[in-house]
N, C-alpha and C positions, 0 to 999 in steps of 0.2 A: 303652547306647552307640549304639546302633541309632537309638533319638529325637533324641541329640544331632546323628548323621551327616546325619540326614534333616531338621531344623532349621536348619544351617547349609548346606545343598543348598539348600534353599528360600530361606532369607534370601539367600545370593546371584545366585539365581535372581530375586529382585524385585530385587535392587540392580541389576542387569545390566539388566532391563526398564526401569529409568527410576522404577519408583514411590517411589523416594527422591528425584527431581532435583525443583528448581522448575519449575514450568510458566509460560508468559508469562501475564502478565494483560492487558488494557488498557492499565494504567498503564504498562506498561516496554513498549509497542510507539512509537518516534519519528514515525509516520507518523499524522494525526488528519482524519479526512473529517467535515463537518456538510452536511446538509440539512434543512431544513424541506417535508417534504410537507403540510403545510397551506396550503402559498405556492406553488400550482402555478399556472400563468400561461401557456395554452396549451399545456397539456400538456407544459411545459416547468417543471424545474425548475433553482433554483439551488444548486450545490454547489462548497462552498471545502475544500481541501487543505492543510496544516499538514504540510510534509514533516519538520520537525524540523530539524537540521546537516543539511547536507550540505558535501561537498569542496568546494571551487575547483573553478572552471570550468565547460565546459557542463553540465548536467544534460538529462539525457534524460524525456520524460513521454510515457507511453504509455495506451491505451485499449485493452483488448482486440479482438481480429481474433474471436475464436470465444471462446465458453464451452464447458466442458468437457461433453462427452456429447453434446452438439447437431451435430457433424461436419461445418459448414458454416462456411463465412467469411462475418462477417454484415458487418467493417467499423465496429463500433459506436461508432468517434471520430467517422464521417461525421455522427453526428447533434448532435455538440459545435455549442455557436456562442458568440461572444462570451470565448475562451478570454482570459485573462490571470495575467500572472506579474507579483509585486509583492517590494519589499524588506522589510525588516522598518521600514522609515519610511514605507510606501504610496507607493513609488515606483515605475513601471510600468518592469519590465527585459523588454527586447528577445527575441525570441523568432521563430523558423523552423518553420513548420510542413511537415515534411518526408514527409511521406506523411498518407492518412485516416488512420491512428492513432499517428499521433509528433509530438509538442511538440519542440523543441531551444531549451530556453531557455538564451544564452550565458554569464550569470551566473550561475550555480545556485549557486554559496556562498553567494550574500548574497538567495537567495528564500528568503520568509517567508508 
């Protein structure tokens, strides 16, 4: 009786912990980043963003201010250049750059 109690203490003791649930893979995250670091150009590279659906309306795009552990404000959108935001027919939509690391592009439903 003792085995059984302590079998079903543990079985729901992993259930509770999650080792039953799916975990995200790749494929089920809507956000998709590419770079090719073999096409560096000045120590500069280029990188495109696949945001997936998003809502109506503005959409906000941000850069990190800090990375975690480093406890400094480095500003890392300041080294962006050349930003642009496109439709899903490669049509350039309008966009505000409202601080070193905030995009505000005013279409964001229909960016692809």
């Amino acid at each position: 009786m003792k085995k059984i109690a302590i079998i079903a203490l543990v079985g729901a003791f992993l259930y509770g912990c999650g080792s039953s649930k799916t975990l995200f893979t790749a494929d089920t995250v809507a956000i998709k980043a590419s770079m090719d670091l073999n096409q560096v150009v000045d120590d500069k590279v280029w990188v495109e963003v696949d945001p997936g659906n998003l809502a109506p309306g503005p959409t906000s795009f941000f850069i990190p201010k800090t990375v975690p552990g480093t406890y400094s404000s480095d500003n890392y959108g300041k080294y962006i250049e050349g930003f642009k935001a496109f439709d899903g027919k490669g049509n350039e939509l309008a966009f505000e750059k409202t601080d070193d690391n905030t995009w505000v592009i005013a279409d964001g439903g229909n960016l692809d």
